[in-house]
C-alpha positions in Angstrom: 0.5 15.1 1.3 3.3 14.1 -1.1 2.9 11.3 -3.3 5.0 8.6 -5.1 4.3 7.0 -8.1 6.0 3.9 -9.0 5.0 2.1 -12.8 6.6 -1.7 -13.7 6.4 -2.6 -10.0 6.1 -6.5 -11.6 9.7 -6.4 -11.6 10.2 -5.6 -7.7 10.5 -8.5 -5.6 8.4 -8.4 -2.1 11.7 -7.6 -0.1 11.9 -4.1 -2.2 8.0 -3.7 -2.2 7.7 -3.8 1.7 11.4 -1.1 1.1 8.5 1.4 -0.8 6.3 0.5 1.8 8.3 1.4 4.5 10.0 4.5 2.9 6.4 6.2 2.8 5.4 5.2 5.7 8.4 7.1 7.4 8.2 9.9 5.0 4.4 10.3 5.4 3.9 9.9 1.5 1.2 8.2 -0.2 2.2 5.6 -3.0 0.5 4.7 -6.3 1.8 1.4 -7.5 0.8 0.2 -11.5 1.1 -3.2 -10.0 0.8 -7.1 -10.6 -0.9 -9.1 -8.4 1.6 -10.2 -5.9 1.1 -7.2 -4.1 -1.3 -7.7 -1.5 -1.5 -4.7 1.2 -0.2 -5.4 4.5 -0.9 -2.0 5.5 -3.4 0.9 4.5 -5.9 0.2 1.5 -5.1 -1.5 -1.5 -7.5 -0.3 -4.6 -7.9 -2.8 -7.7 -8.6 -1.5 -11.2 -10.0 -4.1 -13.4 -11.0 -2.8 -16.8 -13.2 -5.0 -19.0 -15.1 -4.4 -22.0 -19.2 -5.9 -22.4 -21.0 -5.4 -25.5 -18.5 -2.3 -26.7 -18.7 -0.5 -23.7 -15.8 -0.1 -21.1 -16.5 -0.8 -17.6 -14.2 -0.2 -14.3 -14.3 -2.4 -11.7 -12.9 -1.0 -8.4 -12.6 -3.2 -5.2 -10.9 -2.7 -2.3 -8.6 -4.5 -0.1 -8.0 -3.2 3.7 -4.7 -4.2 5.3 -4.1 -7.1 7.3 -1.6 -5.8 9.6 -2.6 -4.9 12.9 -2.0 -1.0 13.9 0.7 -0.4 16.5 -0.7 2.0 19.3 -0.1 5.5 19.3 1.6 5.5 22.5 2.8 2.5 25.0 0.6 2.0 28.0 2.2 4.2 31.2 4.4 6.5 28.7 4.2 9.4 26.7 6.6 7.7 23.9 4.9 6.2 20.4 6.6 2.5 19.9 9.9 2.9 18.3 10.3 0.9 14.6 12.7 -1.5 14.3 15.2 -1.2 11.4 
């Protein structure tokens, strides 16, 4: 799997995020975002890093966030085509 890794994605706007998105999607890439908040994963899994530090010692907090998009089907009912994306 080839992977793309993007840093100061705060200065993106959502129109070029959902680009990057897309981009990997077709290309079958996987992409690591340094990101603000305003990202929130329409697709795949989001992870959060949230570093804090309690009584001198670091501690990582890791959620994560599942997509809310729902997952085309692999093929259309009664063919043997997947769904073409529209551009």
């Amino acid at each position: 799997m080839r992977l793309l890794f993007l840093d100061e994605a705060a200065r993106l706007d959502a129109r070029s995020i959902a680009t990057l998105f897309e981009l990997c999607e077709r290309l079958q890439m996987q992409l690591i975002i340094a990101a603000p908040e305003n990202i929130s994963p329409e697709k795949g899994t989001t992870y959060k890093l949230v570093r804090k530090v309690f009584q001198n010692t670091e501690h990582v907090h890791v959620v994560g966030l599942r997509g809310f998009a729902p997952q085309l089907p692999e093929t259309l009912p009664g063919t043997d085509e997947a769904p073409s994306q529209a551009s």
